[in-house]
C-alpha positions, 0 to 999 in steps of 0.5 A: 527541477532544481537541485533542492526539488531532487533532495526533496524528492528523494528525502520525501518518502522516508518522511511519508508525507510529514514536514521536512525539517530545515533548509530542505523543509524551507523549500518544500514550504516554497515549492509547489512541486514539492508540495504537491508531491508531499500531498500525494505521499501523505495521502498514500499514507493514510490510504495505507493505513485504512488498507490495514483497518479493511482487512477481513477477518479469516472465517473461523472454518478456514482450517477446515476448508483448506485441510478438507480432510478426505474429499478436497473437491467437496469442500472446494463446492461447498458454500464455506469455500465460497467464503474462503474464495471471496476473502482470498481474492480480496486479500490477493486484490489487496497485496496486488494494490500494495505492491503496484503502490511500492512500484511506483514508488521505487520509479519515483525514486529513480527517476528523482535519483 
């Protein structure tokens, strides 16, 4: 890896996957490694972007269900906290793939450092 791949590396995540401009962009234009890598984080980007078009609207009886009122267990055995549950764990599903995806992006960047 050469000096320019290193400064490309690291000034390729704060462009998310756009051209760098320059004598730095110039390289990137060359280098396929730089190319490559400048794909995967275009690509992330976009993912990211359609991760937030997906999100599921919460069920409009959601303050019901989690305040349940007198028995929480009833509420927890009725079918709208099925719902809730589904919508939970495709939320939590969600953030878990956003956070994997900022760790390894934290490791690419260590490692380019």
């Amino acid at each position: 890896m050469s000096l320019a791949c290193a400064l490309a590396g690291l000034r390729l995540p704060s462009q998310g996957g756009e051209p760098i401009e320059g004598r730095l962009g110039a390289h990137v234009a060359l280098c396929l490694a730089c190319q490559a890598e400048q794909s995967r984080y275009r690509k992330l980007k976009l993912w990211l972007g359609d991760l937030r078009e997906r999100a599921e609207q919460p069920p409009a009886d959601l303050a019901l269900v989690v305040l349940p009122g007198n028995d929480p267990l009833q509420a927890m055995v009725g079918s709208p906290a099925h719902q809730v549950s589904r919508t939970t764990v495709a939320a939590a599903a969600g953030a878990a793939v956003v956070a994997a995806a900022a760790v390894l992006v934290g490791i690419r960047l260590s490692r380019a450092a």
